[in-house]
C-alpha positions in Angstrom: 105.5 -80.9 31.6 104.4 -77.4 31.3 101.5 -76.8 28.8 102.1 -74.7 26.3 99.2 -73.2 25.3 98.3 -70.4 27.2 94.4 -70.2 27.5 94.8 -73.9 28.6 97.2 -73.1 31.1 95.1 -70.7 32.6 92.2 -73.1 32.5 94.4 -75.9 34.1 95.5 -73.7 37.1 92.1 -72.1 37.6 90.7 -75.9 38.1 93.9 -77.0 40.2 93.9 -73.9 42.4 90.5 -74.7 43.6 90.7 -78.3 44.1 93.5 -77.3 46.5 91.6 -74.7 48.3 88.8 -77.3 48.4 91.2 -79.5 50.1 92.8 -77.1 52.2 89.5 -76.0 53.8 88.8 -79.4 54.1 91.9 -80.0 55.9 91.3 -77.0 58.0 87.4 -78.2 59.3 88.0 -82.2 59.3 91.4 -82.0 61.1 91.4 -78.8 62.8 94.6 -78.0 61.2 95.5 -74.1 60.6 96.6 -73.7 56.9 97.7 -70.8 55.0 97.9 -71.0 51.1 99.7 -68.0 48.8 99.8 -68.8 45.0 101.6 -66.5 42.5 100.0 -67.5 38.7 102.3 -66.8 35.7 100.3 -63.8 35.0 101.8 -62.3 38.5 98.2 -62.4 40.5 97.9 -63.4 43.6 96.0 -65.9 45.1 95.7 -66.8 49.1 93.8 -69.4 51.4 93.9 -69.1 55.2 92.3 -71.0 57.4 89.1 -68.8 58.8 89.8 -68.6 62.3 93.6 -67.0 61.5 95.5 -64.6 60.1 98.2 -64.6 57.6 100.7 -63.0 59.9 99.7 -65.1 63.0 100.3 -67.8 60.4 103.9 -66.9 59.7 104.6 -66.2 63.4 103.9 -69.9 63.9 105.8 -70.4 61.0 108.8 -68.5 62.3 108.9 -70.2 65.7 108.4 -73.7 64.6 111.6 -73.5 62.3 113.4 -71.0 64.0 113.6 -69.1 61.3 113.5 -65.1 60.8 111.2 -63.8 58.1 110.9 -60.3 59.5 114.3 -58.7 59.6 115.5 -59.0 56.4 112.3 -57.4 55.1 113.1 -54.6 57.9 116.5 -54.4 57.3 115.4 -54.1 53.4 112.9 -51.3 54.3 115.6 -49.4 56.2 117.8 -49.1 53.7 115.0 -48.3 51.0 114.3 -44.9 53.8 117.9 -44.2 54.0 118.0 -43.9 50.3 114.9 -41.7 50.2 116.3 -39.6 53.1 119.1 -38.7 51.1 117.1 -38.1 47.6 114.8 -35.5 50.3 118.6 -34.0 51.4 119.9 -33.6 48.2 116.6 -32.0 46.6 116.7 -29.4 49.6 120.0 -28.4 49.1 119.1 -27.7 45.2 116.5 -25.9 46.4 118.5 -23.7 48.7 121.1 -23.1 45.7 118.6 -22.0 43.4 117.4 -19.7 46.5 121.4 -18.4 46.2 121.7 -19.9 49.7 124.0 -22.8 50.8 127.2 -22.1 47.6 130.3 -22.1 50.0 130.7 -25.6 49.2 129.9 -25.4 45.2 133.3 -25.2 43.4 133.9 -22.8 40.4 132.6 -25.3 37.7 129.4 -26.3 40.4 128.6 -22.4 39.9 128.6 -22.3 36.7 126.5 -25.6 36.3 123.9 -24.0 38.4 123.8 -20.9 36.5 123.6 -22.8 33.5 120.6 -25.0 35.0 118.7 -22.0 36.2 119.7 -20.0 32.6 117.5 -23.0 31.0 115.0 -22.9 33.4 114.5 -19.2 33.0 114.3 -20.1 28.8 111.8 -22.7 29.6 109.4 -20.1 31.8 110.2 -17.2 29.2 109.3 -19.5 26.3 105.7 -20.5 28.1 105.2 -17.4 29.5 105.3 -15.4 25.8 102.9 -18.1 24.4 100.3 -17.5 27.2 100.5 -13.5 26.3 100.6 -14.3 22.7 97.2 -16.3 23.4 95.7 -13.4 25.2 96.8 -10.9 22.7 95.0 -12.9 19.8 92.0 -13.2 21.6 91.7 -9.5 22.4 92.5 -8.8 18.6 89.5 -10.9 17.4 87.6 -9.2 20.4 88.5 -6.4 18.4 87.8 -7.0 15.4 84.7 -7.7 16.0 83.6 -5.0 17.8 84.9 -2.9 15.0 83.0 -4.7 12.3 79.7 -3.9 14.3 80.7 -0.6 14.6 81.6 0.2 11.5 78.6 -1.4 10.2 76.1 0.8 12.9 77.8 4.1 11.2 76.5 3.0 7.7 73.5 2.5 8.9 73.1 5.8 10.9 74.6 7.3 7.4 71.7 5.6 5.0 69.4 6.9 7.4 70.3 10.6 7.6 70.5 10.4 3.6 67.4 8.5 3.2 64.3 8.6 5.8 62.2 5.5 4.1 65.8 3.6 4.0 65.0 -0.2 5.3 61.9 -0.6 4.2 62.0 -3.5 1.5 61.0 -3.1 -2.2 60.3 -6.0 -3.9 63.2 -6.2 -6.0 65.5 -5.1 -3.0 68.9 -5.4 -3.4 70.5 -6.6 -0.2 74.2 -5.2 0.1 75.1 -6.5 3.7 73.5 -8.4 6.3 75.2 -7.7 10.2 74.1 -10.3 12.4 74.4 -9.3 16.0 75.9 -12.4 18.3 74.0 -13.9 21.3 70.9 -14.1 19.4 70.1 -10.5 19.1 67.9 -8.5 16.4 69.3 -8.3 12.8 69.7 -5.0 10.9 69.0 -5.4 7.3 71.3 -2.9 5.7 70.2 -2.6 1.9 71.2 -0.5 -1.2 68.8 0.2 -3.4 69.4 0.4 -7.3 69.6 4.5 -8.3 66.5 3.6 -10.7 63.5 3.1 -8.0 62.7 6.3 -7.0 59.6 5.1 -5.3 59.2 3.0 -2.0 56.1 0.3 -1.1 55.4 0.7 2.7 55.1 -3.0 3.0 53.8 -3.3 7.3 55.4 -5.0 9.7 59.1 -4.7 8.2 60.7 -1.6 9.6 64.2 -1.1 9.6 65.9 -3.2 12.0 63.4 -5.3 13.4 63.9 -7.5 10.1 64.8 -11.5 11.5 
């Protein structure tokens, strides 16, 4: 009877399956017999043997004459039918197509039309709705863009402003007091932008740190 554990089973039919192949080919050399094997396992794969010097097909041709039976037309038959069903998905599908075009609607019947116009009404929602959130996207991205570009410019115009104000501005005291620090994107210099306090009325040249070139 069938055994119930699985990993078993598999193990069973893996040995069984090739002591009948082993047989088979024997079969097939010691007897000069032409033998075709097709197993299905449980887990749906498929397994085959044929004898070397055939085919499968040539097998069932045999087959077919030998009994007097027909394999092949029921499978065409089946295949035929399987087209005509296709054919008539393709037809249908076209003629939608055509509708939506505003061709081919003397046959469509008051309550067609206004299906159609309902089905295109949603379509058109569906296109709207993606189409706004692809603009919305871009107009985002163009606002940071924005944004940024005004933060380095507004940043620029207070340093022009110290400058004009103060010719020995950005060069660092000691105790500087560092109000902002603009960092320029893709790896350029730094401007050190600094305030400082209304007591030092004296500057330290300190080499090598000029305004802007700070890192």
């Amino acid at each position: 009877k069938k055994i119930e554990n699985q990993t078993n089973r598999q193990v069973t039919y893996s040995k069984r399956r090739n002591g009948l192949f082993k047989k088979a080919h024997e079969l097939t050399v010691l007897c000069d017999a032409k033998v075709s094997i097709i197993m299905i396992s449980s887990t749906q794969k498929l397994h085959e043997y044929i004898s070397p010097a055939t085919t499968t097909k040539q097998l069932f041709d045999q087959y077919q004459k030998a009994v007097g039976v027909d394999l092949w037309n029921p499978h065409y038959e089946k295949m035929q039918e399987h087209l005509k069903k296709l054919k008539e998905v393709n037809r249908n599908l076209r003629r939608e197509i055509r509708q939506r075009m505003g061709e081919s609607l003397n046959n469509l019947g008051y309550d067609q039309m206004v299906n159609l116009i309902e089905e295109m009404d949603s379509s058109l929602r569906l296109i709207r709705d993606r189409k706004y959130k692809v603009i919305g996207n871009q107009i985002e991205t163009s606002k940071k863009k924005l944004r940024n570009v005004e933060e380095i410019h507004k940043n620029l115009v207070l340093e022009f402003d110290a400058r004009q104000e103060d010719p020995h501005y950005g060069l660092v005291e000691n105790e500087g007091d560092y109000n902002s620090v603009l960092g320029f994107p893709n790896g350029g210099s730094r401007i050190i932008a600094l305030r400082l306090p209304p007591t030092h009325h004296h500057h330290h040249h300190h080499p090598g740190l000029h305004s802007g070139g700070g890192s």
